[in-house]
C-alpha positions as CSV (number, residue, x, y, z in Angstrom):
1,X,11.5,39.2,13.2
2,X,9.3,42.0,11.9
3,X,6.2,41.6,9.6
4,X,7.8,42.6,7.0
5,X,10.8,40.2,7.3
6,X,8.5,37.3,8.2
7,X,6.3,38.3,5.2
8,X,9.5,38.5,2.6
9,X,10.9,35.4,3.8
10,X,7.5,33.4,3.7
11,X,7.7,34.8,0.0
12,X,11.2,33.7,-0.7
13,X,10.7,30.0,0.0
14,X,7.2,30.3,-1.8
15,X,9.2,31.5,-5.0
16,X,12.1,29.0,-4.1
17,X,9.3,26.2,-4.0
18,X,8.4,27.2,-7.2
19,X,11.1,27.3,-9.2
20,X,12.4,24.3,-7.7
21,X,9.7,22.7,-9.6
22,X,10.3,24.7,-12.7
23,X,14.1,23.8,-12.7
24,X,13.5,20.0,-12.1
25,X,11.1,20.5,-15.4
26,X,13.5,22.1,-17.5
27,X,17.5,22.1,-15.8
28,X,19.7,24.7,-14.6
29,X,22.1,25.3,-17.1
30,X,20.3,27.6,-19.8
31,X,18.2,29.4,-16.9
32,X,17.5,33.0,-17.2
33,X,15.7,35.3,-14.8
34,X,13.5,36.8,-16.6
35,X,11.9,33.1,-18.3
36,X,11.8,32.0,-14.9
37,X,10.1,34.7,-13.1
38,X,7.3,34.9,-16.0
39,X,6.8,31.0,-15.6
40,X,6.7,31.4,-11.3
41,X,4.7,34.4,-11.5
42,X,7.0,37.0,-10.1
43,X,9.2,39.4,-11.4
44,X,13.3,39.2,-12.0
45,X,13.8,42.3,-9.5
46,X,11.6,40.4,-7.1
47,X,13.9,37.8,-7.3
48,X,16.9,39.6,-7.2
49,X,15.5,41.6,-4.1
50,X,14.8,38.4,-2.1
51,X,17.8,36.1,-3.4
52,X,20.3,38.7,-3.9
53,X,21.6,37.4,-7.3
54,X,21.4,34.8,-9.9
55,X,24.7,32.9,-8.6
56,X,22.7,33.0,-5.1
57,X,19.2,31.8,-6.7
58,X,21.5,29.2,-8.1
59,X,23.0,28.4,-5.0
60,X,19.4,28.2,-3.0
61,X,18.2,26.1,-5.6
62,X,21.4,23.7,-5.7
63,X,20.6,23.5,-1.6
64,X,16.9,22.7,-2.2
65,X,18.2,19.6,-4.5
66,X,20.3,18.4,-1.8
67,X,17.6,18.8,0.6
68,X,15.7,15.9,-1.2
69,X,18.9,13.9,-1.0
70,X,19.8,14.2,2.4
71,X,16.2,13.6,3.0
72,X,16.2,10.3,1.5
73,X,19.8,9.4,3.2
74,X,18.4,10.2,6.6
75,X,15.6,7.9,6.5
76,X,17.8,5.3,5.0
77,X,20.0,6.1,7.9
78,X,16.8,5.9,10.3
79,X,15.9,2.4,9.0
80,X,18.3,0.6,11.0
81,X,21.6,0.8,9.2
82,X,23.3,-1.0,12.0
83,X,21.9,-3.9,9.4
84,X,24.6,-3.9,7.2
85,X,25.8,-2.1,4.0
86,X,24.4,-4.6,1.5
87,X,21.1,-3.6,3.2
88,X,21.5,0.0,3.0
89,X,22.8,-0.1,-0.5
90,X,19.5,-2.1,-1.7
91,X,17.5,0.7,0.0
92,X,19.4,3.7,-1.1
93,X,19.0,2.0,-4.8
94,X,15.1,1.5,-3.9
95,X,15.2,5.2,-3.9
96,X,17.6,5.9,-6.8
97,X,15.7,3.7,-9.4
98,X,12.0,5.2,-8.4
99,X,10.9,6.6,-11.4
100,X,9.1,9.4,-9.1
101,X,12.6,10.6,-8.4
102,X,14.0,11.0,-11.8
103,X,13.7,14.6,-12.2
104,X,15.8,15.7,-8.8
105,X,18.4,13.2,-9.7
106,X,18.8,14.3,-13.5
107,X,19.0,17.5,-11.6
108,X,21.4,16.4,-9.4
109,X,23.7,15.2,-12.1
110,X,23.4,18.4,-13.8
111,X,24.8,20.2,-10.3
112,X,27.5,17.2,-9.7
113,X,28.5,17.7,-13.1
114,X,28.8,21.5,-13.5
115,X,30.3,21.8,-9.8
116,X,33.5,19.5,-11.0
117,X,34.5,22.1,-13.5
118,X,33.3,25.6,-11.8
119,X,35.6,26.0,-8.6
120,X,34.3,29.5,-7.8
121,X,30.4,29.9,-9.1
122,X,27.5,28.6,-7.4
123,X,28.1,24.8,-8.3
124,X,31.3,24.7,-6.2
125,X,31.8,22.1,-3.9
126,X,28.5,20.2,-4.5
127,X,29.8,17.0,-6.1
128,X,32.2,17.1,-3.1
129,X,29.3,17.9,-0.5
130,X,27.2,14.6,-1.9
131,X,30.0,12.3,-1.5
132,X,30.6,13.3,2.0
133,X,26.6,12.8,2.5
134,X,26.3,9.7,1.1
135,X,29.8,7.8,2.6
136,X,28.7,9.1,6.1
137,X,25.4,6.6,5.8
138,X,27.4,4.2,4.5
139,X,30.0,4.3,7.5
140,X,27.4,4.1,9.8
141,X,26.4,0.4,8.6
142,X,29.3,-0.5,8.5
143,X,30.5,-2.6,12.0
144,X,33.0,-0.1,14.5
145,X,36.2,-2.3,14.0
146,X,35.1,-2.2,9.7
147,X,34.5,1.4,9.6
148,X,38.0,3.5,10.6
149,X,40.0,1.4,8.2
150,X,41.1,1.4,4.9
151,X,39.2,-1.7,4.0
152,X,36.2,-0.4,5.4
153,X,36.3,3.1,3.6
154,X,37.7,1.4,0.5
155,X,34.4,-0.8,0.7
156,X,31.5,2.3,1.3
157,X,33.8,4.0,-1.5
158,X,32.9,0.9,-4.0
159,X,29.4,1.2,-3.0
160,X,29.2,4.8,-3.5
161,X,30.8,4.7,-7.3
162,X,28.8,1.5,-8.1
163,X,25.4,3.1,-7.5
164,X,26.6,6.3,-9.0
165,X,27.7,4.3,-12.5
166,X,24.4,2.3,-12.1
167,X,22.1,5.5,-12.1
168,X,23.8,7.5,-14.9
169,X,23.2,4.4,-16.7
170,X,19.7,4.2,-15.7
171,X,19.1,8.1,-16.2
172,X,19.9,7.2,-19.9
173,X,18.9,4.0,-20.5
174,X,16.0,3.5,-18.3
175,X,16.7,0.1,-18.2
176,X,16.0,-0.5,-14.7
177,X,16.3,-4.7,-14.8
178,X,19.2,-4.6,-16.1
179,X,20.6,-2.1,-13.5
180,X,19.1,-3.3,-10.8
181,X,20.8,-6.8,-11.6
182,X,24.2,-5.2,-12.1
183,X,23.5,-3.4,-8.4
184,X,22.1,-6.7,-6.6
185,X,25.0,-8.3,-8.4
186,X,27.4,-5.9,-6.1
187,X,25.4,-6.1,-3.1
188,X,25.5,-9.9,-2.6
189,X,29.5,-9.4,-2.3
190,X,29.2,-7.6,0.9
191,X,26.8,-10.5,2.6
192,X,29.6,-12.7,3.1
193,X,33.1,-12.5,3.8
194,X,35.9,-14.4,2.0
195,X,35.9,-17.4,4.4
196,X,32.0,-18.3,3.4
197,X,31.0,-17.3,7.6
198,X,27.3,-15.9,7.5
199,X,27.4,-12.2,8.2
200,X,24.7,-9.5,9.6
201,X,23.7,-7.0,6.8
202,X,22.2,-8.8,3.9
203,X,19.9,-8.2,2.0
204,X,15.9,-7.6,2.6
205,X,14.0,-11.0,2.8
206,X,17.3,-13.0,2.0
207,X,16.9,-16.8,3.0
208,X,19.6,-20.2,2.1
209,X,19.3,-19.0,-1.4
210,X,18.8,-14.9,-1.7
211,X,17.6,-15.7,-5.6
212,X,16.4,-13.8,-8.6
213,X,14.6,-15.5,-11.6
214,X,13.7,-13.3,-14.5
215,X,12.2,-14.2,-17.3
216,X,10.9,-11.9,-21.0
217,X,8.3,-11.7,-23.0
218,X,7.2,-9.1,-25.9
219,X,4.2,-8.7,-26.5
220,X,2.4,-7.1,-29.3
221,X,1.0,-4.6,-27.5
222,X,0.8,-1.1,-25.9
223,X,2.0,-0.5,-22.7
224,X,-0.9,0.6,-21.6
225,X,-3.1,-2.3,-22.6
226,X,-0.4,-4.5,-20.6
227,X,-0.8,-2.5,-17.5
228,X,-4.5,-2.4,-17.5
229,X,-4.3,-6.4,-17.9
230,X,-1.8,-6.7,-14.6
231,X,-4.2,-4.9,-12.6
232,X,-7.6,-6.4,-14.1
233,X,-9.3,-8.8,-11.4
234,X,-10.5,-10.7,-14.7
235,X,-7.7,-10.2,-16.8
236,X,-6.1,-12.0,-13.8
237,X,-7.8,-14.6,-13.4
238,X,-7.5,-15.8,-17.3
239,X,-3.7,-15.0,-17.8
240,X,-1.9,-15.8,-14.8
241,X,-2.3,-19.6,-13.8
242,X,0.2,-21.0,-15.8
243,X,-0.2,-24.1,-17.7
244,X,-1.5,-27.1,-15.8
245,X,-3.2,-24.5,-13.4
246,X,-6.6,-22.8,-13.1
247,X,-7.0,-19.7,-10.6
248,X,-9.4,-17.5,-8.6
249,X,-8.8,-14.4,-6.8
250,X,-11.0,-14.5,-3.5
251,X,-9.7,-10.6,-2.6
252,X,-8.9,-7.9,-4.8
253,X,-8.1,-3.9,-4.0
254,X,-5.3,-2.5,-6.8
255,X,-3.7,0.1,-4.9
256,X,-0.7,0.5,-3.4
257,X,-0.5,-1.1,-0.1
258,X,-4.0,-3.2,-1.6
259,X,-3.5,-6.7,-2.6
260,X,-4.9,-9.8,-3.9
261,X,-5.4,-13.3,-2.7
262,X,-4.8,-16.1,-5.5
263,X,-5.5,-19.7,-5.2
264,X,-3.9,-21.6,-7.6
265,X,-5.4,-25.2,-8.5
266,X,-3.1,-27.8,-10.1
267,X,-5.3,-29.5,-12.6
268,X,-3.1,-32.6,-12.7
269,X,-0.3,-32.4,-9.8
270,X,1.6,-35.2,-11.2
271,X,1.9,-33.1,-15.2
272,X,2.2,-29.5,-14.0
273,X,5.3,-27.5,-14.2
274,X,7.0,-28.4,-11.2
275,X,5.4,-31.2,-10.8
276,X,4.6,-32.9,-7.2
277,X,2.4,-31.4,-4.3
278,X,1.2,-27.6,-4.3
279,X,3.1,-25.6,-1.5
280,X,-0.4,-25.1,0.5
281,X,-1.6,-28.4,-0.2
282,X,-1.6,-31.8,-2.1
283,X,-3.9,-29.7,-5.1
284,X,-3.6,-26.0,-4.3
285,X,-1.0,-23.0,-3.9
286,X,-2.3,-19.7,-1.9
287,X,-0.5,-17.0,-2.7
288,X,-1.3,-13.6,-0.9
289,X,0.1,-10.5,-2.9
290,X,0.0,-6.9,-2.0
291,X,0.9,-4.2,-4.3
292,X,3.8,-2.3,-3.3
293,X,4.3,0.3,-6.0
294,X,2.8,1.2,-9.3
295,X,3.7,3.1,-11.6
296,X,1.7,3.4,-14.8
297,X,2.2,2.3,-17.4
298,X,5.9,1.2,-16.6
299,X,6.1,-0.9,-13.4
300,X,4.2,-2.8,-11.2
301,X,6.1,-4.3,-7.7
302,X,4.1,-7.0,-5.5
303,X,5.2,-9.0,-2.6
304,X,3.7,-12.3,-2.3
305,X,3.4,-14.5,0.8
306,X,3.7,-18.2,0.6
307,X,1.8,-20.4,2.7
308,X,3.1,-23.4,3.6
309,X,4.2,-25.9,6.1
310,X,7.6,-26.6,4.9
311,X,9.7,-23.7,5.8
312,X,11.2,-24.2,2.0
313,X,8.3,-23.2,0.4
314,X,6.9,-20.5,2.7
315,X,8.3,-17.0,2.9
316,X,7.8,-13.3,0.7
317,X,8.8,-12.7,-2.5
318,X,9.6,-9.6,-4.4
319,X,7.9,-10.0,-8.2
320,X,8.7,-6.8,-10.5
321,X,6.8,-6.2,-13.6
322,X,8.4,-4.1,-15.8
323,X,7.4,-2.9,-19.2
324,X,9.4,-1.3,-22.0
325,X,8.4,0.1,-25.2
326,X,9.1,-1.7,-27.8
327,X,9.6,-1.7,-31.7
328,X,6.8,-4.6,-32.1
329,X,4.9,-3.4,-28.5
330,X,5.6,-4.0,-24.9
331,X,8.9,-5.8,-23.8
332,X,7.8,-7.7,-20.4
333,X,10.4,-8.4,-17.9
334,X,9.4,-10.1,-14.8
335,X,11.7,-10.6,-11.4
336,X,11.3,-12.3,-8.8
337,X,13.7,-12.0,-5.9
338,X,14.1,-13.8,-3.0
339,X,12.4,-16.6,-4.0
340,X,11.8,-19.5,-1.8
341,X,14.1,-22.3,-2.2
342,X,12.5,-25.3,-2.4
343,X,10.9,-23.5,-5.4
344,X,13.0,-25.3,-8.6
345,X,14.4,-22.6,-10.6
346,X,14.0,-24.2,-13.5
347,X,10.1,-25.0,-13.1
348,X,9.6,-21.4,-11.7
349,X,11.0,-19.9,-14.7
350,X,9.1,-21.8,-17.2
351,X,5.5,-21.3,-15.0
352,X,6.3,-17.9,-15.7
353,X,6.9,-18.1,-18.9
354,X,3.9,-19.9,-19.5
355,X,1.9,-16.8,-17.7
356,X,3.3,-14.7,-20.1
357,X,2.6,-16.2,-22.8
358,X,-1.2,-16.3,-22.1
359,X,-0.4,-12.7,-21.0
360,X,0.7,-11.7,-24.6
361,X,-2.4,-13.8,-26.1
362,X,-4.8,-12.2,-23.8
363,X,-4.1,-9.0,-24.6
364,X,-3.6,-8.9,-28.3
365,X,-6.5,-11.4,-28.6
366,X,-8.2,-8.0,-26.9
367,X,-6.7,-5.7,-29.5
């Protein structure tokens, strides 16, 4: 390759690059060249001279969105997919419901859209190219004597259409709770076959019970003031225990990958909510939590670790805070998944109910 060459295709992806990020700002389908080259700081002949034509700019563009997809499916395929298809549907949906990757995937509706009705332009055969991405991860989850039958490609072929129905719904609703529980909901029907037999491939962290409590809260608040208070050592400290319960955090770093360690002191075992001995000890719970994704001011995700002897107590949850504007201030929604089962649902539910309740007077007490 000469110079030249080296130096004009360096420039090509460098404009590609940048319009990429224009496009995922403001869509494909009213794009003109000459907007776009005034916002990348080029010029349209420049662009027509290294891409050849709009349809072709298009096209690049298009390719550089499924880039990002196939990116994602490869290390979904790379994380041991042999696991099972519940498993690689909970991670592909990890992905899907990130609110870092909303703008390529309201991009890459826009493209799956457009390529159904233009057989000949530059959206044709994308929507066709991303099933065939996404079912070839799926068949490789699925066990050999599964995956070359009907049953098995009618199964991947549910999974596919279930998470593509759950993100257009999130993509407009951004109700990512509610989604989430409609996916999980679909997952758990590939753990186990008909017969009740224990199968490979469930999902993440699943023990005898694979459960999900979730419980709601508004609060008269801004997002933002709720946020700050989930990630306030202090603010901690006075909110969280529920009733029955005082707490101190011994460890604190709030980033991702940081955690916390919280030791919970039942102030009368025998009259707390879920009464009877703490899981660490007769008076005492120790939870460990690390922060596993924040995303301000709409989501916080921690995994806690439960210390304990009994094996029913002990084990890593998955605890989701997620905050929606409201008319009257923040709408909390807290999950927990894979909760441990000697936990009582019913007791676990109202000790976090009780948190947020001295959540919501904390912080409009603060107002």
């Amino acid at each position: 390759m000469t110079p030249s060459a080296r130096d004009g295709s360096a420039r090509k992806q460098q404009l590609l690059e940048l319009a990429y990020a224009h496009v995922l700002d403001h869509g494909l389908a009213d794009m003109s060249l000459r907007p776009l080259a005034e916002a990348i700081g080029s010029s349209p002949r420049v662009l027509l001279f290294l891409f050849g034509s709009k349809d072709a700019l298009v096209q690049a563009l298009l390719a550089r969105a499924r880039q990002d997809e196939t990116g994602m499916l490869e290390a979904v395929h790379r994380a041991r997919p042999e696991h099972g298809l519940a498993r690689t549907g909970e991670l592909v949906w990890s992905w899907l419901a990130d609110p870092g990757h909303r703008k390529v995937l309201t991009l890459w509706v826009e493209g799956y859209a457009r390529s159904l009705g233009d057989g000949a332009g530059p959206w044709a055969g994308f929507a066709e190219r991303t099933i065939a991405d996404w079912l070839e991860v799926f068949a490789a989850a699925q066990p050999p004597d599964r995956r070359d039958t009907p049953e098995g490609l009618a199964e991947r072929t549910l999974l596919l259409s279930v998470l593509r129905g759950a993100l257009l719904d999130l993509l407009a609703s951004r109700d990512e709770p509610r989604t989430t529980a409609a996916v999980t909901a679909h997952l758990r029907t590939l753990e186990a076959p008909a017969d009740g037999a224990p199968t490979r491939g469930g999902l993440a962290g699943d023990g005898p019970t694979g459960r999900t409590d979730r419980v709601t809260r508004t609060v008269a608040a801004p997002r933002a003031a709720v946020y700050a208070a989930l990630l306030d050592r202090e603010s901690l400290e006075a909110w969280l225990p529920p009733d029955g319960m005082s707490g101190r955090i011994e460890q604190w770093d709030p980033r991702p990958g940081g955690g916390f360690r919280m030791v919970l002191t039942y102030l009368d075992p025998a009259e707390s909510p879920g009464a009877g001995p703490g899981k660490t000890s007769d008076a005492t719970d120790v939870v460990d939590v690390r922060f596993t994704g924040l995303v301000p001011p709409e989501r916080v995700v921690q995994q806690a670790v439960f210390e304990s002897d009994d094996p029913s107590y002990a084990g890593t949850m998955t605890m989701t805070w997620h905050l929606a504007a409201s008319a009257v201030g923040t709408e909390v929604t807290f999950t927990a998944t894979d909760v441990p089962p000697g936990i009582d649902r019913a007791d676990h539910e109202a000790g976090i109910a009780s948190s947020l309740a001295h959540l919501a007077s904390y912080v409009e007490e603060a107002r």
